[in-house]
FILONU-994484 format. One record per residue (C-alpha): x, y, z; residue in three letters; residue number from 0. Coordinates in Angstrom, 3 decimals. Each point is the difference from the previous one (the first is absolute). Example, Ala and Ser with C-alpha at 12.3 -4.5 7.8 and 13.67 -1.06 7.14 Angstrom:
REM FILONU-994484
         u         v         w  code  pos
    12.300    -4.500     7.800   Ala    0
     1.370     3.440    -0.660   Ser    1
END
This chain:
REM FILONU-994484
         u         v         w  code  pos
  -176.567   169.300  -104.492   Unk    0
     0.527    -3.027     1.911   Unk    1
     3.174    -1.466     1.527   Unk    2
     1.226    -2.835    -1.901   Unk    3
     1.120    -1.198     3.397   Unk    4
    -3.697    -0.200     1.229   Unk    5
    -0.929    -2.678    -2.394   Unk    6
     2.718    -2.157     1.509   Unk    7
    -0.482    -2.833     2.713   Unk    8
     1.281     1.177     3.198   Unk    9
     2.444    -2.254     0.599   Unk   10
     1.543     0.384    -3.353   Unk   11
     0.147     3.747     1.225   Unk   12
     1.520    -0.688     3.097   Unk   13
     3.032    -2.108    -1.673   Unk   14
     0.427     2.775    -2.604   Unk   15
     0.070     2.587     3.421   Unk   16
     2.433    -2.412     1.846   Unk   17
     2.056     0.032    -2.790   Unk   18
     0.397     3.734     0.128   Unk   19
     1.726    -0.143     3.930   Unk   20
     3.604     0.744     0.258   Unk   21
     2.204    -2.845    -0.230   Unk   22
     1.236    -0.072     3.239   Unk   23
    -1.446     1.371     2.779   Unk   24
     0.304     4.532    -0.178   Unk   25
    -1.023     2.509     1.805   Unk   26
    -3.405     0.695    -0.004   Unk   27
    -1.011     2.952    -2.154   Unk   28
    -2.690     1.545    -2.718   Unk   29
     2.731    -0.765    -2.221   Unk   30
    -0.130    -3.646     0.346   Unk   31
    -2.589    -2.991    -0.798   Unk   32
    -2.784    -0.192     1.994   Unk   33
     0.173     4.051     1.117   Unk   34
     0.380     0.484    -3.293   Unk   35
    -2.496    -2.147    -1.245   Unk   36
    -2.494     1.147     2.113   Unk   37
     0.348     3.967    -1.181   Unk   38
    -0.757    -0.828    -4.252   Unk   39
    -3.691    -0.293     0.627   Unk   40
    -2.808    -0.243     2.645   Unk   41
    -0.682    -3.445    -1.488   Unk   42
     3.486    -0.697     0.478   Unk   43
     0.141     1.322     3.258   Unk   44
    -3.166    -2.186     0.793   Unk   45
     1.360    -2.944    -0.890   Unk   46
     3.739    -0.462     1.463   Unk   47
    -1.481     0.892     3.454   Unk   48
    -1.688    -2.779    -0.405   Unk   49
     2.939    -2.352    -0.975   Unk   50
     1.845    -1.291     2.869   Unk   51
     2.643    -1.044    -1.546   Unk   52
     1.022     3.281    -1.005   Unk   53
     0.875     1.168     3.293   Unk   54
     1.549    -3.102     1.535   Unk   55
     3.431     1.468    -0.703   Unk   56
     0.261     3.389     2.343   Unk   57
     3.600     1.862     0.092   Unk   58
     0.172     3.019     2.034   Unk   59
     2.541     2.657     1.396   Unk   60
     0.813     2.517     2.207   Unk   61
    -2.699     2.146    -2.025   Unk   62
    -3.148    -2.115    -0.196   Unk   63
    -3.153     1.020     1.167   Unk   64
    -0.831    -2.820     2.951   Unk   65
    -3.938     0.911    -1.501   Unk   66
     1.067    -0.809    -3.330   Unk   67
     1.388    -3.300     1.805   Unk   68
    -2.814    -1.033     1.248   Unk   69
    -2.089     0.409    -3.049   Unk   70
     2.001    -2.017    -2.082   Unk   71
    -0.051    -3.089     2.775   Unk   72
    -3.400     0.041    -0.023   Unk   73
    -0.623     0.137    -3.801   Unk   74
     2.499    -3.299     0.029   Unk   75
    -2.852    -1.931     1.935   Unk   76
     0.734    -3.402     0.798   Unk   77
     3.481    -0.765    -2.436   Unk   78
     3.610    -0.666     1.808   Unk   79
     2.070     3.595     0.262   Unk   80
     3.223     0.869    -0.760   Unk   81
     1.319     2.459     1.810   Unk   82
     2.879     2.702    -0.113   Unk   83
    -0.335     2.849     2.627   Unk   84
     2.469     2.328     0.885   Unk   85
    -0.116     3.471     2.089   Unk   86
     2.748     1.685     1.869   Unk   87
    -2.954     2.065     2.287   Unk   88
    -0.653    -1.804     2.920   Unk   89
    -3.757     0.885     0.173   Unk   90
    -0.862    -0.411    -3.598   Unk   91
     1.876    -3.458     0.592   Unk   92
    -2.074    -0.851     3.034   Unk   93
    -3.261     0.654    -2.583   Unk   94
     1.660    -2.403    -2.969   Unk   95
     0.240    -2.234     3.082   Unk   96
    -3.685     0.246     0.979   Unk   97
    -1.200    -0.213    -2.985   Unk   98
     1.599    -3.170    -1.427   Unk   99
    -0.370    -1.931     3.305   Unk  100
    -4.049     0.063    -0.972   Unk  101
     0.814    -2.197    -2.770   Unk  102
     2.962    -2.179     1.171   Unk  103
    -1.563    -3.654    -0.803   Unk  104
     0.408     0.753    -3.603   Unk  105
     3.172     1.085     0.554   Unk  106
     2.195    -1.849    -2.606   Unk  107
     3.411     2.239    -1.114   Unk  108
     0.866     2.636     2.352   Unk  109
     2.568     2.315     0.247   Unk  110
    -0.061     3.084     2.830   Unk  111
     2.621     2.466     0.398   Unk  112
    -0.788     2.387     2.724   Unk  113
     1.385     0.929     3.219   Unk  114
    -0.429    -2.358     3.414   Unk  115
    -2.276     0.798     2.171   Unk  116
    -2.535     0.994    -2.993   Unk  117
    -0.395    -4.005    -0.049   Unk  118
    -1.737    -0.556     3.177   Unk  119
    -3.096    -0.881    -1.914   Unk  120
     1.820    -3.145    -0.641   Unk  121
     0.150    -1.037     3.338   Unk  122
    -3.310     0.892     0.886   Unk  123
    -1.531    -2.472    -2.327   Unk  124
    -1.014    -3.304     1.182   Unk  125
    -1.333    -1.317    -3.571   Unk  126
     1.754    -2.337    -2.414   Unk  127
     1.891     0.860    -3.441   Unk  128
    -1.424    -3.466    -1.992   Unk  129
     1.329     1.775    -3.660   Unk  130
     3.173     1.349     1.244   Unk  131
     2.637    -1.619    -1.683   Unk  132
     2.963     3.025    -0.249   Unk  133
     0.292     2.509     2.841   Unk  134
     2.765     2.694    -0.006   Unk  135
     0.213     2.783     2.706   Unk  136
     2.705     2.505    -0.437   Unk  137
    -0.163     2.067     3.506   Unk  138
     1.437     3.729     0.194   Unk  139
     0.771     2.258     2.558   Unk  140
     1.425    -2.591     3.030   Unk  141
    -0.709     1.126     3.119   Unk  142
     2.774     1.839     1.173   Unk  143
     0.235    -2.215     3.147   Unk  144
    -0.152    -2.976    -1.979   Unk  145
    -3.289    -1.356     1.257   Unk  146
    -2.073    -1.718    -2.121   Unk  147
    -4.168    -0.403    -0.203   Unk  148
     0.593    -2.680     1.916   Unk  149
     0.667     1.335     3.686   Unk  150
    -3.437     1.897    -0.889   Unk  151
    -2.134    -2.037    -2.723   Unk  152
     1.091    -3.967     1.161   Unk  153
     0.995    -1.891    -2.549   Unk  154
    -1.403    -0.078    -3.812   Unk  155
    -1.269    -3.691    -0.628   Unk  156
     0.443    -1.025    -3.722   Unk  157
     0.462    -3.623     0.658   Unk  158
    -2.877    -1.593     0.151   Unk  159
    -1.919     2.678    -1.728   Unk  160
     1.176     0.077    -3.391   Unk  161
     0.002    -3.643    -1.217   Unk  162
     1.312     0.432    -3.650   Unk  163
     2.693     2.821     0.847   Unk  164
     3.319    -1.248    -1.675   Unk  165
     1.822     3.347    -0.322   Unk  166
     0.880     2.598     2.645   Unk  167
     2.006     2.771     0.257   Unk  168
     0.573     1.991     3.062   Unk  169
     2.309     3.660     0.227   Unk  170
     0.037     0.495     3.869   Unk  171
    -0.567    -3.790     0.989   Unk  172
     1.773     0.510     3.353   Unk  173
    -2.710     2.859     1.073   Unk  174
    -2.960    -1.190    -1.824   Unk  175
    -0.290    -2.894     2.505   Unk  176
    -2.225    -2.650    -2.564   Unk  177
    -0.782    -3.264    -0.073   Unk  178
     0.368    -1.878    -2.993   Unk  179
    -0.565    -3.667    -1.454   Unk  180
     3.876    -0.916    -0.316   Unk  181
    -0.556    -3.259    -1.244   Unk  182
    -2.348     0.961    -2.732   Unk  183
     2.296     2.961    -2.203   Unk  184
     2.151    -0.312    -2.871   Unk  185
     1.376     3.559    -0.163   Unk  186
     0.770     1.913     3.048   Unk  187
     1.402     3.466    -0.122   Unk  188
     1.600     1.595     2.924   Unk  189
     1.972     3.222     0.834   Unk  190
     1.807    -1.123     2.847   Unk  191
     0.297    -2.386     2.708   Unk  192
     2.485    -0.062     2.998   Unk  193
     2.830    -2.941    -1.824   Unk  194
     0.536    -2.156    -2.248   Unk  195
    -1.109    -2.973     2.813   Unk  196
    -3.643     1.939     0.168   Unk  197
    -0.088    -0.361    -3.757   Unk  198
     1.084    -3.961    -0.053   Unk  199
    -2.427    -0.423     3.067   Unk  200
    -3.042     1.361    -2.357   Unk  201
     1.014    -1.968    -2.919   Unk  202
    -0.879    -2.780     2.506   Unk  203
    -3.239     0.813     0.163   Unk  204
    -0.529     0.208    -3.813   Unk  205
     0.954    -3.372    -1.059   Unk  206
    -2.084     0.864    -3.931   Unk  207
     1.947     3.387    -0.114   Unk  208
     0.909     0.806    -3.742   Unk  209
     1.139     3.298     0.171   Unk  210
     1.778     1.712     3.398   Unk  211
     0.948     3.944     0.149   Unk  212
     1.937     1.736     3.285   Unk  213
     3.625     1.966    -0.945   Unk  214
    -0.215     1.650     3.612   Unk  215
     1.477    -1.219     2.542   Unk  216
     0.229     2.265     3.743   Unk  217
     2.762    -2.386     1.342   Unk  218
     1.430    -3.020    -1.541   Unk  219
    -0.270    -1.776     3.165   Unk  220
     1.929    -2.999     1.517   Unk  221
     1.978    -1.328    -2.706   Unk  222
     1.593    -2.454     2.053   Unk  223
    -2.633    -3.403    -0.498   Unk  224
    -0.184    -0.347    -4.245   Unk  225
    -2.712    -2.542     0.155   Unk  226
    -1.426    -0.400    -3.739   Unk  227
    -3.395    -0.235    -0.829   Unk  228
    -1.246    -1.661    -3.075   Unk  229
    -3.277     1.335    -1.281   Unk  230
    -1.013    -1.798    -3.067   Unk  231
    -2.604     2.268    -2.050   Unk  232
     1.860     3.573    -0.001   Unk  233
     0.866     1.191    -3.240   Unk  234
     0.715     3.659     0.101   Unk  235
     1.679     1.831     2.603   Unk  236
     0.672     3.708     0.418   Unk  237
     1.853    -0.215     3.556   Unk  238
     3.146     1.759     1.558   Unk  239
     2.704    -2.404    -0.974   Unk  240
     0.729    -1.004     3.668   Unk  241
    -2.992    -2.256     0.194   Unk  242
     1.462    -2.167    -3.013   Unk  243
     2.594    -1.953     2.911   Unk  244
    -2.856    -1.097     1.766   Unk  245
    -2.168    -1.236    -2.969   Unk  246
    -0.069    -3.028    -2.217   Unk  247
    -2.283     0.471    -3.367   Unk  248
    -0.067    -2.837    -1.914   Unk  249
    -2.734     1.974    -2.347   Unk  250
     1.753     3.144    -0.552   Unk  251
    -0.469     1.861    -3.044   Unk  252
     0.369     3.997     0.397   Unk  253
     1.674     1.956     1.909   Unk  254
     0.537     3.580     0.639   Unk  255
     3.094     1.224     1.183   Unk  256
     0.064     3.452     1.972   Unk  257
     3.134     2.104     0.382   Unk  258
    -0.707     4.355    -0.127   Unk  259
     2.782     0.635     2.677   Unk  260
     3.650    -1.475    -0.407   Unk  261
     2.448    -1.475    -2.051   Unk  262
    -0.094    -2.968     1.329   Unk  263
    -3.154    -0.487     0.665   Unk  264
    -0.347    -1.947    -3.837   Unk  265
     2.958    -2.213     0.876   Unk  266
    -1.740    -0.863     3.191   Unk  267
    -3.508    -0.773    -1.088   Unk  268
     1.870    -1.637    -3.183   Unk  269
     1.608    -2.614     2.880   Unk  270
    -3.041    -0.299     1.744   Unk  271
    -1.805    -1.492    -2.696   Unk  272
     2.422    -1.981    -1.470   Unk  273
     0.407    -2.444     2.627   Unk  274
    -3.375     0.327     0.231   Unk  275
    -1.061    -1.306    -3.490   Unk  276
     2.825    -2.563     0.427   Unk  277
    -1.413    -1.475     3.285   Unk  278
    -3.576    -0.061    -1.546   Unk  279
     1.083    -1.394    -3.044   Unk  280
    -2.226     2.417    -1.820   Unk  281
    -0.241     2.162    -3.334   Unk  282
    -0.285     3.606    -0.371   Unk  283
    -1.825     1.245    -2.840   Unk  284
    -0.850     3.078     1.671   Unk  285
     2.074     2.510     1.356   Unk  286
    -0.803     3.907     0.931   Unk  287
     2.805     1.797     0.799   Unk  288
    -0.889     3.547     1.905   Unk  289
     3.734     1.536    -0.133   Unk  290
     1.195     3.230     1.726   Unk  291
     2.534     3.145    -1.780   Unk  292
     3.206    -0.837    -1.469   Unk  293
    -0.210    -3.387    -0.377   Unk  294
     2.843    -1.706    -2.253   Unk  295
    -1.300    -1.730    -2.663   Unk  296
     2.468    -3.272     0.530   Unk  297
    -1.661    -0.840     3.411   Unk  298
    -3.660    -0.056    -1.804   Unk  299
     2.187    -2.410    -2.836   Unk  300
     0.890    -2.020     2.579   Unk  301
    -3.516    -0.825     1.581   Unk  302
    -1.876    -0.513    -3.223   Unk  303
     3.023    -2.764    -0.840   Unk  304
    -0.735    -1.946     2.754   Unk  305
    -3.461    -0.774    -1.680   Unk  306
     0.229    -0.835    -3.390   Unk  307
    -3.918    -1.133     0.237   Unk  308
    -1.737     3.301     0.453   Unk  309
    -2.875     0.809    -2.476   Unk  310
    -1.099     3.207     1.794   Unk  311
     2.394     3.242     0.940   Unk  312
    -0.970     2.648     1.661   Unk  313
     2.225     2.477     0.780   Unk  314
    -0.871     3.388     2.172   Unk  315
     1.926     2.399     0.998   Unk  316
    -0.304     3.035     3.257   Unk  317
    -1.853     3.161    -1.509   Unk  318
     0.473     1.741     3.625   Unk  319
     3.455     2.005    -0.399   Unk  320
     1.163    -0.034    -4.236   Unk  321
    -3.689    -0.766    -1.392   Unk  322
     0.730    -0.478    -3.652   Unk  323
     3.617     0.859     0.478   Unk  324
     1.208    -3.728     1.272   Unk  325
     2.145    -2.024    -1.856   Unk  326
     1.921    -2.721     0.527   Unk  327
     3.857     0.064     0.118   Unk  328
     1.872    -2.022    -2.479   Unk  329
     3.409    -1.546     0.402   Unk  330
     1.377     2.572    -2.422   Unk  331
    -1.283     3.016     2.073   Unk  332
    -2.740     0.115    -2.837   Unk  333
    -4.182    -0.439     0.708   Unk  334
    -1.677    -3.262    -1.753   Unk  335
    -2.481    -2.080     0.874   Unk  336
    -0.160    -1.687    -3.158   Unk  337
     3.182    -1.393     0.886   Unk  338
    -2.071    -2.258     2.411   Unk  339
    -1.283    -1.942    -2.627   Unk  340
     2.830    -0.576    -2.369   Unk  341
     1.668    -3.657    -0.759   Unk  342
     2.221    -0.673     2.795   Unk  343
     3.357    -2.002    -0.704   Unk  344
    -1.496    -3.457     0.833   Unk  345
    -2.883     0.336    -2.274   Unk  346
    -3.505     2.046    -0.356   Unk  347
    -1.402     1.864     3.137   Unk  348
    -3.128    -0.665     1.047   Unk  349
    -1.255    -1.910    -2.396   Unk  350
    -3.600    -1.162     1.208   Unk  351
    -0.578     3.704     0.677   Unk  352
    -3.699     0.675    -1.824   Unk  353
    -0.864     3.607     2.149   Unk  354
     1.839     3.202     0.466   Unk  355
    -1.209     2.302     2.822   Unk  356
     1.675     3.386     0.659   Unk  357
    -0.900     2.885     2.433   Unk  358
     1.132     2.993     0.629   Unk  359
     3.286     0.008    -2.074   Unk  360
    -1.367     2.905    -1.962   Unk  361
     0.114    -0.787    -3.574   Unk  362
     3.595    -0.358     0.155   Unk  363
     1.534    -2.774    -2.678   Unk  364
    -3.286    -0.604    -1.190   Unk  365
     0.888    -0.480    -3.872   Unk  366
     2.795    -2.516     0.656   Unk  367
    -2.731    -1.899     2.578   Unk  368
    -2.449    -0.187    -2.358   Unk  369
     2.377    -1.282    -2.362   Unk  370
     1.183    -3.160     2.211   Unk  371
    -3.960    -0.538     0.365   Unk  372
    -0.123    -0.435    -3.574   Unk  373
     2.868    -1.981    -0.427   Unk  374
    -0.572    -2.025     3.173   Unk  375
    -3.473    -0.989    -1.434   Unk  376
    -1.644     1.281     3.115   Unk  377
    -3.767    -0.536     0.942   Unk  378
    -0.486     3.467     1.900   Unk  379
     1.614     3.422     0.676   Unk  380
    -1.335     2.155     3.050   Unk  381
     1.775     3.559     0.475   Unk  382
    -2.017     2.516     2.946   Unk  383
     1.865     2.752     1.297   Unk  384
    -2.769     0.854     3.687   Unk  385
     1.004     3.888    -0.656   Unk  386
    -0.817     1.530    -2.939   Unk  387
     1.716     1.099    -2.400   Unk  388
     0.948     0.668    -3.764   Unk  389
    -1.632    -2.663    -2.518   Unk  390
     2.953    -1.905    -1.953   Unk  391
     1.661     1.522    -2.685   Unk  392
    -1.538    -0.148    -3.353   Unk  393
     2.288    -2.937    -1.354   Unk  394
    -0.260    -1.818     3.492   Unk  395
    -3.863     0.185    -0.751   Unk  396
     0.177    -1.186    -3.491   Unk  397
     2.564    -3.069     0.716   Unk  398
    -2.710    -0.818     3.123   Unk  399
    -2.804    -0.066    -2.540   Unk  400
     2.135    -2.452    -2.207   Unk  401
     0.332    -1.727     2.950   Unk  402
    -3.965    -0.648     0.635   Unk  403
    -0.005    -0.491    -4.042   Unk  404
     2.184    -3.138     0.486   Unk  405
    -2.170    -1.273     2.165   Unk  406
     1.044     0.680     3.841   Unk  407
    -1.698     0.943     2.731   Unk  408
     1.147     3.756     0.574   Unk  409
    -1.156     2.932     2.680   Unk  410
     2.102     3.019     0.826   Unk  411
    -1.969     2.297     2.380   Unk  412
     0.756     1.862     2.800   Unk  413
    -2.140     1.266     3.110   Unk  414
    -1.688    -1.789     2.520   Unk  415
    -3.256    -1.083     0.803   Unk  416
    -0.900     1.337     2.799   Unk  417
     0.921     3.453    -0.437   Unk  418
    -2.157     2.916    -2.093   Unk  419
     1.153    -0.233    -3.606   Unk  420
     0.151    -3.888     0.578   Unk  421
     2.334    -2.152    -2.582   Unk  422
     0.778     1.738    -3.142   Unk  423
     0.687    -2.756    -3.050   Unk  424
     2.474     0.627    -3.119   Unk  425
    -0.202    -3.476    -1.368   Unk  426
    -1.982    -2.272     0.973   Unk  427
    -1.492    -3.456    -1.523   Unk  428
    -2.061    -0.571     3.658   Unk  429
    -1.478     2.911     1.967   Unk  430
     2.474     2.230     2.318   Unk  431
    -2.324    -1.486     3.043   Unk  432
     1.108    -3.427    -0.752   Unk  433
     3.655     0.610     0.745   Unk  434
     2.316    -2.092     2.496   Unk  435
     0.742     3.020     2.208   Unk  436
    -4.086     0.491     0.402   Unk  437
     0.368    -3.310     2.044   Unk  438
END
């Protein structure tokens, strides 16, 4: 008998094929499109090794066979690669390293995570990165002494090499010694930097910045001189609140507000940014708040008040000590985050809010949530809890699916990406992959 899919024009075959790959970029296995593809029938098999396009997309972990690797690169011939490598072995690193370095002017999405000095392939290469438009390096295992590759390796020379890069994120910035084009980004993504002055004295240098990420700090630094700089395209920051005194942002949108240690810290960050968003004369609409254990409900009241305009919430709370066991003190001694959202005596809380993100409360006070989504007329609901854990009750489950009935955008799931059993979904109107916290 012959294959139906024989009598088809290869092209037609290959869109059929592409639309058989995961969603969003896994981890390659004989479980997934094209591995899986390729194991049906020798035809099959045939045919998507000879489909670039297939294999333009390569994720791999601490597991994957560098051979295996190097296969798939090659059957991706001449199309733009994304990229997603991680491996906690030095050596099998080094080989990802090798490998991927062969094919680095098609470079166009790539993500390593790997230790240090397994990147000195980087440094060896003289060639350009023409595709390369995001780059994000997550280095592990810091030399003890804190020396970077760049008391052995020189410096890595992005700038100039990679014309269309926009996006770059760097874990280990301070050891990884690279040069980048500043003036070119729009999001730039940074563990650390010495203080807050280090941070304003980049944003200098990245005049179209949209998007800016560094909450640590190893000193604050001279506080003394509290010259303001005004930088004109940033939208989105994700900084420790000290740097807000020495910025003005005219363009400010989102925010995200870090405080995992102290009491205070909320208060603090909470002045910070006022007087920040006054002197910019800006709007949030925006706001992430990453709180700490035992927080008291009435100080988060208190920060969402001061901006009536947001449309997007998100609200995530430490998994390191309680896990699912945090909850928020009310005034009352009792638990409610629900409380958050209720009228206040001057009128209707939040009332441009549209979308509802929540991780890593558990499924605590989920029925009463849901509930204000419904009557609040909200757009989406996003509930992730990164350990796992016990799927919602039964009725929690059913009130959810009346949820997506009306109409809203709904995922529960918990997990996380990069881990074995990856993101497990509930509810869900979009794929698990597709969630906030995957970003």
């Amino acid at each position: 008998m012959v294959c139906p899919t024989t009598r088809l024009p290869p092209e037609l075959i290959v869109a059929i094929f592409e639309l058989c790959l995961p969603a969003r970029p896994h981890v390659s296995s004989p479980h997934h499109a094209p591995l899986l593809l390729s194991q049906i029938t020798r035809a099959w098999r045939a045919f998507t090794l000879t489909a670039p396009s297939l294999w333009s997309t390569a994720v791999f972990s601490h597991a994957g066979s560098p051979e295996l690797l190097e296969l798939w690169l090659e059957s991706s011939g001449e199309c733009p690669l994304t990229l997603d490598l991680a491996a906690k072995n030095e050596a099998r690193a080094y080989e990802y390293a090798l490998e991927i370095m062969r094919h680095a002017p098609r470079w166009k999405d790539v993500r390593l995570n790997m230790p240090l000095q397994a990147l000195r392939p980087l440094y060896d290469y003289a060639g350009g990165f023409p595709a390369l438009e995001n780059l994000s390096i997550v280095a592990s295992q810091y030399p003890l002494a804190g020396r970077g590759l760049g008391s052995e390796s020189g410096s890595w020379r992005v700038a100039g090499a990679a014309p269309m890069l926009r996006s770059a994120t760097f874990f280990a910035y301070g050891l990884l010694n690279v040069l980048l084009p500043l003036e070119d980004l729009t999001v730039l993504r940074l563990d650390s930097l010495p203080d807050p002055r280090k941070a304003v004295a980049l944003l200098k240098q990245c005049q179209v910045l949209q998007k800016f990420a560094c909450q640590q700090y190893e000193s604050l630094g001279d506080q003394s001189d509290s010259t303001i700089f005004t930088h004109l395209a940033l939208s989105s920051v994700d900084v420790a609140p000290e740097t807000f005194v020495l910025l003005n942002l005219p363009n400010l949108r989102q925010v995200q507000l870090a405080c995992p240690t102290h009491n205070e810290a909320l208060t603090r960050a909470a002045r910070f940014l006022r007087a920040l968003v006054r002197r910019s004369k800006c709007q949030i609409t925006s706001l992430c708040v990453y709180l700490g254990q035992n927080w008291r409900f009435r100080e988060l009241e208190s920060l969402v008040d001061e901006y009536p305009g947001l449309v997007h919430l998100r609200l995530r709370f430490s998994s390191s000590d309680a896990g699912h066991e945090f909850r928020l003190v009310a005034h009352d001694g009792s638990s409610s985050l629900a409380a958050v959202f209720q009228p206040r005596a001057g009128g209707a809380r939040l009332a441009q809010l549209a979308n509802l993100e929540i991780c890593d409360y558990g499924w605590w006070e989920m029925e009463q949530l849901v509930a204000i989504v419904r009557q609040r007329g909200l757009q989406s609901l996003r509930w992730h809890s990164t350990l796992y854990t016990e799927p919602p009750t039964a009725r929690e489950l059913e009130k959810l699916q009346e949820l997506k009935m009306d109409g809203v955008d709904v995922l529960v799931a918990c997990g996380l990406d990069h881990v074995g059993r990856g993101v497990v979904s509930f509810v869900g109107t979009v794929p698990a992959g597709e969630a906030w916290w995957m970003e």
